[in-house]
C-alpha positions as CSV (number, residue, x, y, z in Angstrom):
1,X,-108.2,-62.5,-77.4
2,X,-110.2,-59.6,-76.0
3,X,-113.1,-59.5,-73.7
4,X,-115.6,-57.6,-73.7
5,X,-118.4,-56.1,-70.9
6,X,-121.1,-53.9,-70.5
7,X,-120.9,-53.4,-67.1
8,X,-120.7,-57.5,-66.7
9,X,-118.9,-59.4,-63.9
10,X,-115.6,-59.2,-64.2
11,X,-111.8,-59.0,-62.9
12,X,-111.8,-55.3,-63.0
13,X,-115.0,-54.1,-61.3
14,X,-114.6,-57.4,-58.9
15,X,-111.7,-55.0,-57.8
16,X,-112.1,-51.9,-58.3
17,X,-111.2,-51.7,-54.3
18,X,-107.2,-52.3,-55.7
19,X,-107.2,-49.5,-57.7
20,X,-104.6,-47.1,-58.0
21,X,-102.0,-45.0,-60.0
22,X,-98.4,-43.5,-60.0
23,X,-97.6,-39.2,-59.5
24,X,-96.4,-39.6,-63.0
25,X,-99.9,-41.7,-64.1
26,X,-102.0,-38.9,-62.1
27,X,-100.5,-35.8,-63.9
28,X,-100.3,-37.8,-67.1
29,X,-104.5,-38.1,-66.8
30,X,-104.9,-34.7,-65.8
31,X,-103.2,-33.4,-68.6
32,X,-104.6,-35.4,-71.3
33,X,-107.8,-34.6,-69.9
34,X,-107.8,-31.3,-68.8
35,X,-108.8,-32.6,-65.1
36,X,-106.8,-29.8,-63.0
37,X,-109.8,-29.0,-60.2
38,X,-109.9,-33.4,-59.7
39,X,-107.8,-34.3,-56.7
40,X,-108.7,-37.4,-56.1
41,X,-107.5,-39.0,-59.7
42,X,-108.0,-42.9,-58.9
43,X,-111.7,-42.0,-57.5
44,X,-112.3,-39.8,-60.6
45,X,-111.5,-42.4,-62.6
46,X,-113.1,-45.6,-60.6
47,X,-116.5,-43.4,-60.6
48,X,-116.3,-43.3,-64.9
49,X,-115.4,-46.9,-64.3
50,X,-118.9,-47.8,-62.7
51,X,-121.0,-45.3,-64.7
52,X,-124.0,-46.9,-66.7
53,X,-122.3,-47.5,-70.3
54,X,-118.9,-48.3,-69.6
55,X,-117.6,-50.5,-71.9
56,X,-115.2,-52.4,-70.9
57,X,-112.5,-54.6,-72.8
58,X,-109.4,-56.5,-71.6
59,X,-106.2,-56.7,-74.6
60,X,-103.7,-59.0,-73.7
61,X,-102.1,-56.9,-70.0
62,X,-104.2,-53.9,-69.8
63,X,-108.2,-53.2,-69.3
64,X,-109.2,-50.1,-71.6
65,X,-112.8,-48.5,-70.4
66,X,-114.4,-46.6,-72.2
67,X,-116.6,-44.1,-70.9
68,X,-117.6,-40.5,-70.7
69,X,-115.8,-39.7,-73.9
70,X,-112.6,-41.0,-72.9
71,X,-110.3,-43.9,-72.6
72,X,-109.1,-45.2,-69.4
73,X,-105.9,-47.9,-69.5
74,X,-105.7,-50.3,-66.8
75,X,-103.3,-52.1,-66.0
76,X,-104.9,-56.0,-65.5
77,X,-102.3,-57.5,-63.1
78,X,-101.3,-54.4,-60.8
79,X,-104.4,-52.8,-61.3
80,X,-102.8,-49.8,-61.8
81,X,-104.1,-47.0,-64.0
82,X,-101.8,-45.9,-66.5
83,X,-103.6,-43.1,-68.7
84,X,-106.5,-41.9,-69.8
85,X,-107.2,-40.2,-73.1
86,X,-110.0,-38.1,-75.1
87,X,-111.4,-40.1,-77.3
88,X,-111.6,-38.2,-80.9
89,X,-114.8,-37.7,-82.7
């Protein structure tokens, strides 16, 4: 069962504070969106988390957020992110 937010309460932006991601997870997100001049990944990403439009949707272990024209996977329990991907047009 998925749920779904438009920038509702819920688990993730309750704790967006727990956020965070692996080396492997940052340079997996840079590369699949081009993000080489971001240092700070996790903030990068927590920012296009908040932004006005978000839409956010939990599936089974992961949160998915879209926003920005991308695709940011979450994990739900650990918090951690694991990707992010262009979405296509």
């Amino acid at each position: 069962m998925a749920v779904t937010t438009t920038h509702g309460e819920n688990q993730l932006l309750v704790n967006l504070d727990k956020l965070h991601t692996t080396k492997l997870g940052v340079g997996r997100i840079q590369r699949n969106l081009s993000l080489w001049d971001v240092e700070d990944i996790v903030s990068w990403c927590i920012e296009q988390i908040k932004a006005s439009g978000s839409e956010i949707t939990r599936e089974g272990k992961n949160w998915y957020v879209l926003t920005g024209g991308c695709r940011i996977t979450v994990n739900a329990y650990s918090y951690t992110i694991i990707t992010a991907h262009r979405l296509k047009t």
